[in-house]
PyMOL Python script that loads the backbone (N, CA, C, O; Angstrom):
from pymol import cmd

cmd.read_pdbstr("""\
ATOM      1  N   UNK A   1       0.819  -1.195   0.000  1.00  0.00           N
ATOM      2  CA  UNK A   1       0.000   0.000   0.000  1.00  0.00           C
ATOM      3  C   UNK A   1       0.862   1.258   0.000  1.00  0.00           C
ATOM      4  O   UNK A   1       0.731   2.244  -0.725  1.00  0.00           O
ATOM      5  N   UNK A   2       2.231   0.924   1.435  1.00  0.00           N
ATOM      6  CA  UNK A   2       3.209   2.594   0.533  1.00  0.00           C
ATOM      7  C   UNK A   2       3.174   2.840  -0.300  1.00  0.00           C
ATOM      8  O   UNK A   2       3.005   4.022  -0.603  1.00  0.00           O
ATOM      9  N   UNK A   3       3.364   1.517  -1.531  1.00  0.00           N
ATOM     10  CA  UNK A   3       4.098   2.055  -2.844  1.00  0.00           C
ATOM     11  C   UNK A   3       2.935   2.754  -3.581  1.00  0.00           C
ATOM     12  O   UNK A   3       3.285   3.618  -4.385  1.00  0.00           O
ATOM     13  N   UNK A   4       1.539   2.517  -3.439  1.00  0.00           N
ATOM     14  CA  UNK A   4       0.802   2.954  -3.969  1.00  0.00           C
ATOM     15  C   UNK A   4       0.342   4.216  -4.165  1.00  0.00           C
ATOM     16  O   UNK A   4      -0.165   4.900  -5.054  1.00  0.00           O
ATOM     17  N   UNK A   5       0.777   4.311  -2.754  1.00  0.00           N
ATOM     18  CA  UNK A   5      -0.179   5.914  -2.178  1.00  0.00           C
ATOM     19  C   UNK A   5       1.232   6.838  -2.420  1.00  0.00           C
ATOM     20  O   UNK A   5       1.128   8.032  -2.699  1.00  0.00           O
ATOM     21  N   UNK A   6       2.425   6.243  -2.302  1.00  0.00           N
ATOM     22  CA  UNK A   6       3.439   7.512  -2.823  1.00  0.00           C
ATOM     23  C   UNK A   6       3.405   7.714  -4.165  1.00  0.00           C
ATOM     24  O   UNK A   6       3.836   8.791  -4.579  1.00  0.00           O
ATOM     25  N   UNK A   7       2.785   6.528  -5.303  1.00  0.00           N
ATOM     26  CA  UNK A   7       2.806   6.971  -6.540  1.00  0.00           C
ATOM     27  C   UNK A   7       1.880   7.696  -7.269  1.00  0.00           C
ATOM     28  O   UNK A   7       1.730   8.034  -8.444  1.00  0.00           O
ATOM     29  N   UNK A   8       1.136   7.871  -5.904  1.00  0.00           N
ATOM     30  CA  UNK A   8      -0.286   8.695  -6.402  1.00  0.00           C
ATOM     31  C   UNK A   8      -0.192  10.343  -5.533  1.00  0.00           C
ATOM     32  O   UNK A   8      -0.806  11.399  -5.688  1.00  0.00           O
ATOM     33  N   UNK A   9       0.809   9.931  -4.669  1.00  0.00           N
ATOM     34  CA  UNK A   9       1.460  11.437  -3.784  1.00  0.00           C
ATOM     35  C   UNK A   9       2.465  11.986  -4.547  1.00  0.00           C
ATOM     36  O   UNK A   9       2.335  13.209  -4.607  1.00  0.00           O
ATOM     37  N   UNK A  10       3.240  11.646  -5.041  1.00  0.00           N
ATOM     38  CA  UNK A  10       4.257  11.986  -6.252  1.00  0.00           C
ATOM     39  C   UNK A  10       3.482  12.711  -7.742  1.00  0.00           C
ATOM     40  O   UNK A  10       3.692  13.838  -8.192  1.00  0.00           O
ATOM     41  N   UNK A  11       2.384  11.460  -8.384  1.00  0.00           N
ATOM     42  CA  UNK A  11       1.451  11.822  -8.994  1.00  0.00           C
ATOM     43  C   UNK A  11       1.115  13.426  -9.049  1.00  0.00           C
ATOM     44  O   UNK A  11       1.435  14.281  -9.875  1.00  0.00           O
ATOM     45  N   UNK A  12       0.245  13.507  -7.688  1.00  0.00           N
ATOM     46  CA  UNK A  12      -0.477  14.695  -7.297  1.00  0.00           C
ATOM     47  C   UNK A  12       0.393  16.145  -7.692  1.00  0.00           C
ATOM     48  O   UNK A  12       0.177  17.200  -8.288  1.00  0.00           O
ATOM     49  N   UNK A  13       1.842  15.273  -6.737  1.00  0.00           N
ATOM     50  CA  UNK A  13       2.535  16.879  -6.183  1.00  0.00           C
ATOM     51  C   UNK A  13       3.012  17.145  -7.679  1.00  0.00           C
ATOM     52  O   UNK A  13       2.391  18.075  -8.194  1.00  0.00           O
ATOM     53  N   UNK A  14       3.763  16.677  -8.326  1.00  0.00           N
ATOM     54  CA  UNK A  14       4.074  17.017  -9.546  1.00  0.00           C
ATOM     55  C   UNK A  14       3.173  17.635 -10.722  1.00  0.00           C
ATOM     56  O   UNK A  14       3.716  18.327 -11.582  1.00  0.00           O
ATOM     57  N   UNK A  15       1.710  17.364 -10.755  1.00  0.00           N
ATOM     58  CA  UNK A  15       0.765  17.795 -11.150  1.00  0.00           C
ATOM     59  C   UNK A  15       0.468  19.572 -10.518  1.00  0.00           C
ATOM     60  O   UNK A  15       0.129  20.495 -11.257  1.00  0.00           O
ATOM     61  N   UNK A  16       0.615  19.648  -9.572  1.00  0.00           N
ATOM     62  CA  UNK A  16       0.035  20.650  -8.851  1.00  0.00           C
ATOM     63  C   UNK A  16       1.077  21.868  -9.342  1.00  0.00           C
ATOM     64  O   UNK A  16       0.765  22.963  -9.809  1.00  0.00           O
ATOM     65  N   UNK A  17       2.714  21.206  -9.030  1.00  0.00           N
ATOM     66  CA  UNK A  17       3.948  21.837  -9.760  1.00  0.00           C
ATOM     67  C   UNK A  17       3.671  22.889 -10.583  1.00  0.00           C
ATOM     68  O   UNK A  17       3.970  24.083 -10.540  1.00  0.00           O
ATOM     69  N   UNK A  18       2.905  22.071 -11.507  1.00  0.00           N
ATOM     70  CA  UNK A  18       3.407  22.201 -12.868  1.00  0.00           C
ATOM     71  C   UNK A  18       2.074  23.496 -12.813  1.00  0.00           C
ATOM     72  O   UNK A  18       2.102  24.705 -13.045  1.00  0.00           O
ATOM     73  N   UNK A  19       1.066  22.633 -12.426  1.00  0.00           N
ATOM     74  CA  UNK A  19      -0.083  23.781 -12.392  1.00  0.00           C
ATOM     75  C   UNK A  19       0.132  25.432 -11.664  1.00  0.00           C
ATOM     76  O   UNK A  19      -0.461  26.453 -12.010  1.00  0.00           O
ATOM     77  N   UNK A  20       1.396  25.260 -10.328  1.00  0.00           N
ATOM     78  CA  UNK A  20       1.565  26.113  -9.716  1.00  0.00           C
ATOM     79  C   UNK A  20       2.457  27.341 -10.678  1.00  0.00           C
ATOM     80  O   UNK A  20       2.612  28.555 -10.545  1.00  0.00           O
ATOM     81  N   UNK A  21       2.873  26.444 -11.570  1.00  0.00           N
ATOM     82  CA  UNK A  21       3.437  27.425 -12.599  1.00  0.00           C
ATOM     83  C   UNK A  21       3.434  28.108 -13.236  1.00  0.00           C
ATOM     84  O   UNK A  21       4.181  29.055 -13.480  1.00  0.00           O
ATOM     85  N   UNK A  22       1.985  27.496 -13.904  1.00  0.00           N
ATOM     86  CA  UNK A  22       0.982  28.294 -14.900  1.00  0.00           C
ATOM     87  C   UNK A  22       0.295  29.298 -14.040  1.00  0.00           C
ATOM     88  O   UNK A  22       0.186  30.376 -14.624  1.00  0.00           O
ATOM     89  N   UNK A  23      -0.266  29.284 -12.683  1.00  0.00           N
ATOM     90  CA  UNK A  23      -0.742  29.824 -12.137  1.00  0.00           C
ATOM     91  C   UNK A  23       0.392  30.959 -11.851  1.00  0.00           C
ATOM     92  O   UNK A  23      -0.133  32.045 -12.093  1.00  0.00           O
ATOM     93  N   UNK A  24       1.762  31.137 -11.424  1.00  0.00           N
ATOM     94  CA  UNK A  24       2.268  32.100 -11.494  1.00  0.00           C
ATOM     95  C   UNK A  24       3.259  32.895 -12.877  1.00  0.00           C
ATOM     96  O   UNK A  24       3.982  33.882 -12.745  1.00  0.00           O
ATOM     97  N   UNK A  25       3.047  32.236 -13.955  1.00  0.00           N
ATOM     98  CA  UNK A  25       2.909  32.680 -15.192  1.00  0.00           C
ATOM     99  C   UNK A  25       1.835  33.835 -15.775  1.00  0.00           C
ATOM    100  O   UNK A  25       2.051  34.808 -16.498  1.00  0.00           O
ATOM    101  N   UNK A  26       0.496  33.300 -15.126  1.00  0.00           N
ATOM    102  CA  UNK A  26      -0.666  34.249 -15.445  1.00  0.00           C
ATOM    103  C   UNK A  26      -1.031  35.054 -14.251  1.00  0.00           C
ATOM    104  O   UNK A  26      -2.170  35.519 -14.236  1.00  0.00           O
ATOM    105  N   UNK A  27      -0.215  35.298 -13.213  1.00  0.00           N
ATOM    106  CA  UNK A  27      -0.950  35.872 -12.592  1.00  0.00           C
ATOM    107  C   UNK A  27      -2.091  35.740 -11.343  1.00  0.00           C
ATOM    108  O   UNK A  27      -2.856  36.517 -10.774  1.00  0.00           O
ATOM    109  N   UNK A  28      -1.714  34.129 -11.243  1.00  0.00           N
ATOM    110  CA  UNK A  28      -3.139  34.386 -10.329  1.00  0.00           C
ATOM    111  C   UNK A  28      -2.524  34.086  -8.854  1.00  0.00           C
ATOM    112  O   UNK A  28      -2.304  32.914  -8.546  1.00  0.00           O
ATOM    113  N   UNK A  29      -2.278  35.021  -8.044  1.00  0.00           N
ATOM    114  CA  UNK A  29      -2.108  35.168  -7.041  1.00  0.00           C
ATOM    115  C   UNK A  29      -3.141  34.324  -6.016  1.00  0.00           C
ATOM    116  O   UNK A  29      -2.681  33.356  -5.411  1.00  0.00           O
ATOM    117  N   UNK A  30      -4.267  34.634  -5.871  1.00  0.00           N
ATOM    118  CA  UNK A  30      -4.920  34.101  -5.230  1.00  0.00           C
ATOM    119  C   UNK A  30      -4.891  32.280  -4.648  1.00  0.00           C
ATOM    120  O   UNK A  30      -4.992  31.679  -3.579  1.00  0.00           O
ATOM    121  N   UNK A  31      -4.720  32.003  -5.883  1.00  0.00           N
ATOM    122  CA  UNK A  31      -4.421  30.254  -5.890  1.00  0.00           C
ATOM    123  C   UNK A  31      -3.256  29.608  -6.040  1.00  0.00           C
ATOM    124  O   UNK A  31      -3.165  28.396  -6.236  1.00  0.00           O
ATOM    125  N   UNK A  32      -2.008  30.658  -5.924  1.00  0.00           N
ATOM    126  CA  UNK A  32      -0.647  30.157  -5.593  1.00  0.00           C
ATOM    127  C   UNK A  32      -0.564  29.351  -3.834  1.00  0.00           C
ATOM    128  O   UNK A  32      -0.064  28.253  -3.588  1.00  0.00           O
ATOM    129  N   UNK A  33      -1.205  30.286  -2.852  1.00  0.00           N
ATOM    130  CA  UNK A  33      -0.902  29.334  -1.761  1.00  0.00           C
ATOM    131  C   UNK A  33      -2.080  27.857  -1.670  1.00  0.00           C
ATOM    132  O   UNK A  33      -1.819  26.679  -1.426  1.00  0.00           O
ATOM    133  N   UNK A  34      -2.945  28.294  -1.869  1.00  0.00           N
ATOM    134  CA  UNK A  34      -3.706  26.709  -1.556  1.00  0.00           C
ATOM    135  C   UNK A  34      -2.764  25.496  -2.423  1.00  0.00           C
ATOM    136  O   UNK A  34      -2.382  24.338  -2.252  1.00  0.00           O
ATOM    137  N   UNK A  35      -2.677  26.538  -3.407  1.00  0.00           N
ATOM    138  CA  UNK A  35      -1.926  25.190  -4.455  1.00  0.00           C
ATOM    139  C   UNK A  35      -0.095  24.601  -3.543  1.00  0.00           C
ATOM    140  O   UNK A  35       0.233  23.418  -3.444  1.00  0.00           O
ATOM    141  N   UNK A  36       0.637  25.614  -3.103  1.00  0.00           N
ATOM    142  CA  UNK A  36       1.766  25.369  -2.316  1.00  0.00           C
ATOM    143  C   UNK A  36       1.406  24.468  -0.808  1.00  0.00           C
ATOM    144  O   UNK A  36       2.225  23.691  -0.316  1.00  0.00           O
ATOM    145  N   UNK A  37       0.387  24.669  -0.360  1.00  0.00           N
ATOM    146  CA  UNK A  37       0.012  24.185   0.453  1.00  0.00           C
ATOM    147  C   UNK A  37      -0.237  22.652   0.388  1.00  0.00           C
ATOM    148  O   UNK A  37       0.238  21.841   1.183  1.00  0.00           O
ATOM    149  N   UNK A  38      -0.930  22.406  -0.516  1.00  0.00           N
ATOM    150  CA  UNK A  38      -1.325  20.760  -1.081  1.00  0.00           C
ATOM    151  C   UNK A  38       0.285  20.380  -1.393  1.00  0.00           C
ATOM    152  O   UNK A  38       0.758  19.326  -0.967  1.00  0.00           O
ATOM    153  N   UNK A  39       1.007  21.247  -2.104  1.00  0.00           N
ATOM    154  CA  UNK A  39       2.495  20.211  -2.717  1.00  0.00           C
ATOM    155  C   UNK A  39       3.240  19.661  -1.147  1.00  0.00           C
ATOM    156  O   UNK A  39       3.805  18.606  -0.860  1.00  0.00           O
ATOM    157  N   UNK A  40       2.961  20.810  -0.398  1.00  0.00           N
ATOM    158  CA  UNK A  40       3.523  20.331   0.542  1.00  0.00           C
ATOM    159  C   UNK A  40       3.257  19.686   1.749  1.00  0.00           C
ATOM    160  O   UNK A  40       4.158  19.512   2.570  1.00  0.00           O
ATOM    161  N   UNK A  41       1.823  19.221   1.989  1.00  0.00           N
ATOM    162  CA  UNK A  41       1.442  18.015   1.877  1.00  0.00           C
ATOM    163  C   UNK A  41       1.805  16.531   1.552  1.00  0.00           C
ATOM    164  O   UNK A  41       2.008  15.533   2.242  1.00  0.00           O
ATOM    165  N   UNK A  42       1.803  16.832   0.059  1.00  0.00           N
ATOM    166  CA  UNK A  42       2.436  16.068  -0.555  1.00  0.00           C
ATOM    167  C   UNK A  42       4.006  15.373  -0.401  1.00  0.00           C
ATOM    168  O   UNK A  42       4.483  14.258  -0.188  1.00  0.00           O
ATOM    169  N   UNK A  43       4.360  16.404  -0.585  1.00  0.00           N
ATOM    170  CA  UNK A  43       6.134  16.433  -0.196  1.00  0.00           C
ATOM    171  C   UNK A  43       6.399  15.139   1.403  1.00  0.00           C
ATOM    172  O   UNK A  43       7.057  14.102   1.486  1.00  0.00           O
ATOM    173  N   UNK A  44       5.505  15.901   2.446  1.00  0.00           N
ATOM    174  CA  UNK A  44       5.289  15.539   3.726  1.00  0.00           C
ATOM    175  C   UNK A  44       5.252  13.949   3.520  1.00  0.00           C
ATOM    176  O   UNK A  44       5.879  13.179   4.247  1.00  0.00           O
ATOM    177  N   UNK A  45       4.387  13.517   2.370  1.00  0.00           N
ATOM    178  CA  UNK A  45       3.841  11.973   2.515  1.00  0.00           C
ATOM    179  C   UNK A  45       4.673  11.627   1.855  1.00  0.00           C
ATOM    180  O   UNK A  45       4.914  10.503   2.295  1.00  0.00           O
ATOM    181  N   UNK A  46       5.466  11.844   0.886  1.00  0.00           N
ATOM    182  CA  UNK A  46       6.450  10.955   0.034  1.00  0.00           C
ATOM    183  C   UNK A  46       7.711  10.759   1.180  1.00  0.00           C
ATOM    184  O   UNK A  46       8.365   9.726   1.316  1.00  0.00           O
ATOM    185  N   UNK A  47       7.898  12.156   2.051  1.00  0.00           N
ATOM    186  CA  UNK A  47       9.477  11.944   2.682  1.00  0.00           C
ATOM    187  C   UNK A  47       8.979  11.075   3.922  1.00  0.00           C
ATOM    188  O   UNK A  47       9.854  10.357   4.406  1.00  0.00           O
ATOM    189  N   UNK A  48       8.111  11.036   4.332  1.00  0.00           N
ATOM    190  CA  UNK A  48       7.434   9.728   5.817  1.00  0.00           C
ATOM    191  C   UNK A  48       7.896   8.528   4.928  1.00  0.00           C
ATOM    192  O   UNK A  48       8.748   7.710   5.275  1.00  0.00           O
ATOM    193  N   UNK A  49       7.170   8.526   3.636  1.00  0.00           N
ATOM    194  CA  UNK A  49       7.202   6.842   3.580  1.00  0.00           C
ATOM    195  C   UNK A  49       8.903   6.538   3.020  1.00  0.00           C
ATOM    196  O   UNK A  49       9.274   5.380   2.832  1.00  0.00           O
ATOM    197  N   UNK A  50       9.701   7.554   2.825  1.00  0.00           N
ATOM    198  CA  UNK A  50      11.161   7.335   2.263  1.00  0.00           C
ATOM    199  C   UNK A  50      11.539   6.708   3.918  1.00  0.00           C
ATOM    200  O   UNK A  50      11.952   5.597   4.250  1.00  0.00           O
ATOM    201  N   UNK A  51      11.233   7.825   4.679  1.00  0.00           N
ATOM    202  CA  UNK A  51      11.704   7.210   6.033  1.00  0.00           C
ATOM    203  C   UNK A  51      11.476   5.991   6.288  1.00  0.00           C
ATOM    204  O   UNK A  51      12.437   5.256   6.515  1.00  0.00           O
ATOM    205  N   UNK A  52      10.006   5.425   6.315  1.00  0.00           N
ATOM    206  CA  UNK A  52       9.597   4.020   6.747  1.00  0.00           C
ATOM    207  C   UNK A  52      10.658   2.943   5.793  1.00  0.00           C
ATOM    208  O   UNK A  52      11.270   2.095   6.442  1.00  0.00           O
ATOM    209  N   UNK A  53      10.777   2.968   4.923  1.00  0.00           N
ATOM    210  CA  UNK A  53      11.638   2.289   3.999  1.00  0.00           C
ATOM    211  C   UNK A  53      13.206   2.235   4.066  1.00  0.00           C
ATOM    212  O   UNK A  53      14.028   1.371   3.761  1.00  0.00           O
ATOM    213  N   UNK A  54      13.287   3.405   4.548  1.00  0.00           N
ATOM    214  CA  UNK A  54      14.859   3.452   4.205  1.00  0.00           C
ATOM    215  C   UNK A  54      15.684   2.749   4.804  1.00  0.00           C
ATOM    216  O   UNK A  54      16.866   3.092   4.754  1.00  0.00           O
ATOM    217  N   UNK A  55      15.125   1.018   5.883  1.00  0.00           N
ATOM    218  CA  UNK A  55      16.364   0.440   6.116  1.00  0.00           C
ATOM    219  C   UNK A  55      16.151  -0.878   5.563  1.00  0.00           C
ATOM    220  O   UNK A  55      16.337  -1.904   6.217  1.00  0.00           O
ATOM    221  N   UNK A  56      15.757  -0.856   4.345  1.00  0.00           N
ATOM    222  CA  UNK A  56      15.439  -1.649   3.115  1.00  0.00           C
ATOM    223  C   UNK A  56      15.756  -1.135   1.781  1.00  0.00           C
ATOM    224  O   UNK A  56      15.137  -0.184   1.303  1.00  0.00           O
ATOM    225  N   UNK A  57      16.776  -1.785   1.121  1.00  0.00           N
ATOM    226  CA  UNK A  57      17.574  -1.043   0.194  1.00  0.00           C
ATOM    227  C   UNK A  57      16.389  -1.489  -1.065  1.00  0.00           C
ATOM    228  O   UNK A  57      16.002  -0.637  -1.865  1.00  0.00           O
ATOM    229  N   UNK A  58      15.829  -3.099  -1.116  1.00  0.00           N
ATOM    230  CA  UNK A  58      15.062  -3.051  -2.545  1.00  0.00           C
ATOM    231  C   UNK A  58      13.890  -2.351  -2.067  1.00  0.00           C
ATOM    232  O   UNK A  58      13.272  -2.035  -3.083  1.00  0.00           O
ATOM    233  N   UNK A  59      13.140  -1.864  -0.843  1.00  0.00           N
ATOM    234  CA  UNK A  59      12.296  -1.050  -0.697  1.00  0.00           C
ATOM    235  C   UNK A  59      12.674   0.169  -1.402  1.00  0.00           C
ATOM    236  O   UNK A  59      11.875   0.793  -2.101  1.00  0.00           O
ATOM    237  N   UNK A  60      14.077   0.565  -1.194  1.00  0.00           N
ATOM    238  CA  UNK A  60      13.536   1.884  -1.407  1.00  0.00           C
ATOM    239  C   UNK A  60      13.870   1.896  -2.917  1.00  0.00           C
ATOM    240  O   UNK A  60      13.587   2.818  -3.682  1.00  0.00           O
ATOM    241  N   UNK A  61      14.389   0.967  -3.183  1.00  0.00           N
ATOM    242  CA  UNK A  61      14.741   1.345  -5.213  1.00  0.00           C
ATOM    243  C   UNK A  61      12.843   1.002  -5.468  1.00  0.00           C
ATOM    244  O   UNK A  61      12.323   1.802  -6.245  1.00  0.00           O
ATOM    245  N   UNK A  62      11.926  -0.038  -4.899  1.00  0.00           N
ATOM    246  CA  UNK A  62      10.850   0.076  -5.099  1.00  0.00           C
ATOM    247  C   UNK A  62       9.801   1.578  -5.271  1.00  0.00           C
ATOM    248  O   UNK A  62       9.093   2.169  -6.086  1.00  0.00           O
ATOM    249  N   UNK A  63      10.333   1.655  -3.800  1.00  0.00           N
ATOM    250  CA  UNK A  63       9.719   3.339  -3.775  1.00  0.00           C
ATOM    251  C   UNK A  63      10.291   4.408  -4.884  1.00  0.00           C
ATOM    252  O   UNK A  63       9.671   5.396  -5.278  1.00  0.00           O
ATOM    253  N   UNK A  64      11.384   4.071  -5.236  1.00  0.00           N
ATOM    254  CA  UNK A  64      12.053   5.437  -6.018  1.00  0.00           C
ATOM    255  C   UNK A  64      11.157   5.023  -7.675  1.00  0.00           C
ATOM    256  O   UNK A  64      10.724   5.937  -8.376  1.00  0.00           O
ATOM    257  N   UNK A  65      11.023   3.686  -8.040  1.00  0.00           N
ATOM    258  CA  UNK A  65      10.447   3.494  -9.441  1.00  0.00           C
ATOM    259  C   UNK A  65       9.119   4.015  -8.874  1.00  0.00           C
ATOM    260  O   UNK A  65       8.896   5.164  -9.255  1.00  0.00           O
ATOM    261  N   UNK A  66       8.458   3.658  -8.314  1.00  0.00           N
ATOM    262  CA  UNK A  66       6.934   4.533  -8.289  1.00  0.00           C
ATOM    263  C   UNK A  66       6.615   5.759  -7.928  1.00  0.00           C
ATOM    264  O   UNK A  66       5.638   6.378  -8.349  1.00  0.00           O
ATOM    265  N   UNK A  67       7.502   6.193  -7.060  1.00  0.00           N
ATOM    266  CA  UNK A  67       7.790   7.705  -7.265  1.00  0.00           C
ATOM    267  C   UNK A  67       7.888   8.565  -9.152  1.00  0.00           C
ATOM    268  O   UNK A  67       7.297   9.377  -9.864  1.00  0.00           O
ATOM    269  N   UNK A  68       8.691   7.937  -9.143  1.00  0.00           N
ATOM    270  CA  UNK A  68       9.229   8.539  -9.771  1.00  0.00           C
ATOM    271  C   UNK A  68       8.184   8.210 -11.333  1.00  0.00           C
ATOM    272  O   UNK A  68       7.828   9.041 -12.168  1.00  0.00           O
ATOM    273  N   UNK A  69       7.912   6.762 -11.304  1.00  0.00           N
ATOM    274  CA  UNK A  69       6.449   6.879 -12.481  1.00  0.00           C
ATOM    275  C   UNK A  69       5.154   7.786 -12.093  1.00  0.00           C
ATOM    276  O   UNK A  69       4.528   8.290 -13.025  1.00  0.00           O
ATOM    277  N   UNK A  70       4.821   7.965 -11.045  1.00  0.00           N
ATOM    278  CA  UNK A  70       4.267   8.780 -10.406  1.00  0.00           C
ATOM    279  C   UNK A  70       4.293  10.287 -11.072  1.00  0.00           C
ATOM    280  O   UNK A  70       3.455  10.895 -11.738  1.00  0.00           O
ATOM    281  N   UNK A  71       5.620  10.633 -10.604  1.00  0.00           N
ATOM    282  CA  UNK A  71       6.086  12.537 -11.184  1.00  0.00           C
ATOM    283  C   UNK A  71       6.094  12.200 -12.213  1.00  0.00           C
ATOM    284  O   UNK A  71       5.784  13.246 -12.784  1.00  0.00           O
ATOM    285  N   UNK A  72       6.273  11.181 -13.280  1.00  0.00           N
ATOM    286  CA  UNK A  72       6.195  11.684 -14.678  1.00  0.00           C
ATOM    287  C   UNK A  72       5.248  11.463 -15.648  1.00  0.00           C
ATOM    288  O   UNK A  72       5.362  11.788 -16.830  1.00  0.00           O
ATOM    289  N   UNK A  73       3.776  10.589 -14.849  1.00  0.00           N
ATOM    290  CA  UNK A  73       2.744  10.823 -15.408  1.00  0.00           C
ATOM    291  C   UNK A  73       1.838  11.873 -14.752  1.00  0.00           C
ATOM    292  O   UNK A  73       0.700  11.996 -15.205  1.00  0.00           O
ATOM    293  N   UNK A  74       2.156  12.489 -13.931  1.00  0.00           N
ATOM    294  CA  UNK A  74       1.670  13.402 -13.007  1.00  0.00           C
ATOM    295  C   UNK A  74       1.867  14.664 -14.338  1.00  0.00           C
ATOM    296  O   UNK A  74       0.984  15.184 -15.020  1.00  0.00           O
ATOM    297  N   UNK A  75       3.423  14.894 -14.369  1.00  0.00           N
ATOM    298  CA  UNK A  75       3.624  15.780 -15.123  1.00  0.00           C
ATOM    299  C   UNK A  75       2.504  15.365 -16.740  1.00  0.00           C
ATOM    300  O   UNK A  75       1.462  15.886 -17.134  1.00  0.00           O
ATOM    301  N   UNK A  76       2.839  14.910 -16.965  1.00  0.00           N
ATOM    302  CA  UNK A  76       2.085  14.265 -18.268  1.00  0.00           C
ATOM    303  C   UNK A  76       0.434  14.858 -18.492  1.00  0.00           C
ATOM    304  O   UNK A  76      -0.162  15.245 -19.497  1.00  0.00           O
ATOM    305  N   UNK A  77       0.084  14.739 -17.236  1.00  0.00           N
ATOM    306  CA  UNK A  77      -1.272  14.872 -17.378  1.00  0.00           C
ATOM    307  C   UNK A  77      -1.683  15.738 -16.881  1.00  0.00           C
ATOM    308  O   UNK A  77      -2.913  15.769 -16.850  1.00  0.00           O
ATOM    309  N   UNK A  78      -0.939  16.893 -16.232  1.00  0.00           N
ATOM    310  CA  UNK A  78      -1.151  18.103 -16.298  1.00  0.00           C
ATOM    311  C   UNK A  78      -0.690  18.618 -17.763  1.00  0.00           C
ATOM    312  O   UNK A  78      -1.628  18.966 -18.480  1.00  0.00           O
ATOM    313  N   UNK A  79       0.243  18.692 -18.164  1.00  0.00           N
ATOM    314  CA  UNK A  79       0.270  19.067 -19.304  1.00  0.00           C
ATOM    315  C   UNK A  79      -0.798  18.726 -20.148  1.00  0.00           C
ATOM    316  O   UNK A  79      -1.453  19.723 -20.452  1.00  0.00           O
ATOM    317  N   UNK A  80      -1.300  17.458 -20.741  1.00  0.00           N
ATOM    318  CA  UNK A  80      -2.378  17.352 -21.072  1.00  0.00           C
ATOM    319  C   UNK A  80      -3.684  18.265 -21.063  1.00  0.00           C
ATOM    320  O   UNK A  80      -4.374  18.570 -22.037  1.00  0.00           O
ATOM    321  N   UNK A  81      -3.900  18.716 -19.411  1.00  0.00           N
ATOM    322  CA  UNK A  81      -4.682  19.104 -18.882  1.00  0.00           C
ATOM    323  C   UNK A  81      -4.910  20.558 -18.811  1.00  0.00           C
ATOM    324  O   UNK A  81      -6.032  21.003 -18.567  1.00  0.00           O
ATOM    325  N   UNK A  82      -3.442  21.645 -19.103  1.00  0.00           N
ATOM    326  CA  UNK A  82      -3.339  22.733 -19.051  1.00  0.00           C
ATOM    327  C   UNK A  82      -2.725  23.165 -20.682  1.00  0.00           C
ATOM    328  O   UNK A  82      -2.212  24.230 -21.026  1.00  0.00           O
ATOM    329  N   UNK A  83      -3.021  21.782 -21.602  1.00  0.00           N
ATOM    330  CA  UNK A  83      -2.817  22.230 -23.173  1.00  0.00           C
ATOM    331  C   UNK A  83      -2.818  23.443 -23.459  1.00  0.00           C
ATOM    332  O   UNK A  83      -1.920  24.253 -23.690  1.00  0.00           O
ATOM    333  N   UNK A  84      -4.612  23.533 -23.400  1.00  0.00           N
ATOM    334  CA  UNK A  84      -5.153  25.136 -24.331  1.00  0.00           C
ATOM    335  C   UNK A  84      -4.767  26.114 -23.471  1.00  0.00           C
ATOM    336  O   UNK A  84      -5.299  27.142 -23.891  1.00  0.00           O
ATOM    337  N   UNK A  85      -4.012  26.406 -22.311  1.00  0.00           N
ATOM    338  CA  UNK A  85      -3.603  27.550 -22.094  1.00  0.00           C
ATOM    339  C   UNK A  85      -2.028  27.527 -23.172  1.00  0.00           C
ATOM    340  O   UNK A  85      -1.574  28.539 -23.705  1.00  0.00           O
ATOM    341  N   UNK A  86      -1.650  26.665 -23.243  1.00  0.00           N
ATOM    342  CA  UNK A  86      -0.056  27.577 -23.324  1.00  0.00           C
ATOM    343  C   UNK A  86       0.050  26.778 -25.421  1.00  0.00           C
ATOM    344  O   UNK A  86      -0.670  26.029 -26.081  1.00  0.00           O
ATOM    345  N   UNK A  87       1.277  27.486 -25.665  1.00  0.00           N
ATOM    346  CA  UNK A  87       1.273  26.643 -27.021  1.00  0.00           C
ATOM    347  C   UNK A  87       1.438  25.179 -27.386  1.00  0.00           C
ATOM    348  O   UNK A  87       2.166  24.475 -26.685  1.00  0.00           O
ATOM    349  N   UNK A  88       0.728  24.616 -28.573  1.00  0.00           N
ATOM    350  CA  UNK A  88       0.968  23.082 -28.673  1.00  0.00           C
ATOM    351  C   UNK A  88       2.091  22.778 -29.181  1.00  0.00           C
ATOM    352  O   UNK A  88       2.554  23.572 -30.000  1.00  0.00           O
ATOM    353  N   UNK A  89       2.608  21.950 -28.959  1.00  0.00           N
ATOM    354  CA  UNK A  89       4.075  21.359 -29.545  1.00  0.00           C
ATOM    355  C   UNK A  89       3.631  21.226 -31.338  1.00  0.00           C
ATOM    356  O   UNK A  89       2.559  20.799 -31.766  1.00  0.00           O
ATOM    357  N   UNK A  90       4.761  21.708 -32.130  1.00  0.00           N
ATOM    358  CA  UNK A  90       4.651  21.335 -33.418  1.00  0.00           C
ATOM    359  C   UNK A  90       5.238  20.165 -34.043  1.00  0.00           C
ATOM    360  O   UNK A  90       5.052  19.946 -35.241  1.00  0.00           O
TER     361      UNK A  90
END
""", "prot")
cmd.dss("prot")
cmd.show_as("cartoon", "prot")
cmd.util.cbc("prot")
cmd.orient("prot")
């Protein structure tokens, strides 16, 4: 169940990232902290479960592959998701 919930906490925070970006790209002040607030959250639950793991070496190469598939469909699908604001790839 760690591995799950960090690849969906990784997921999240990297999503939010990316969103927090666009959000201070355009301007919107207002929804920069709720959004910093959730990453770090986030942040909070990925570095607990590094701890719980870390005196297990294939744990933690476990944790680091789902992490880390995690942040890069996270990223993925914000991008996806925040397309029509910015330009499409040619």
């Amino acid at each position: 169940m760690t591995y799950i919930a960090a690849f969906f906490a990784s997921f999240l925070y990297i999503a939010l990232k990316a969103t927090q970006q666009l959000q201070v790209v355009n301007f919107l002040y207002a929804r920069i902290l709720p959004t910093s607030l959730a990453m770090a959250a986030c942040e909070v639950f990925i570095m607990v479960n590094v701890v719980k793991t870390a005196g297990d070496f294939s744990g933690l190469a476990m944790l680091a592959l789902f992490i880390g598939a995690g942040s890069g469909l996270g990223c993925l699908a914000a991008m996806r998701l925040h397309q029509h604001r910015t330009r499409k790839p040619q």
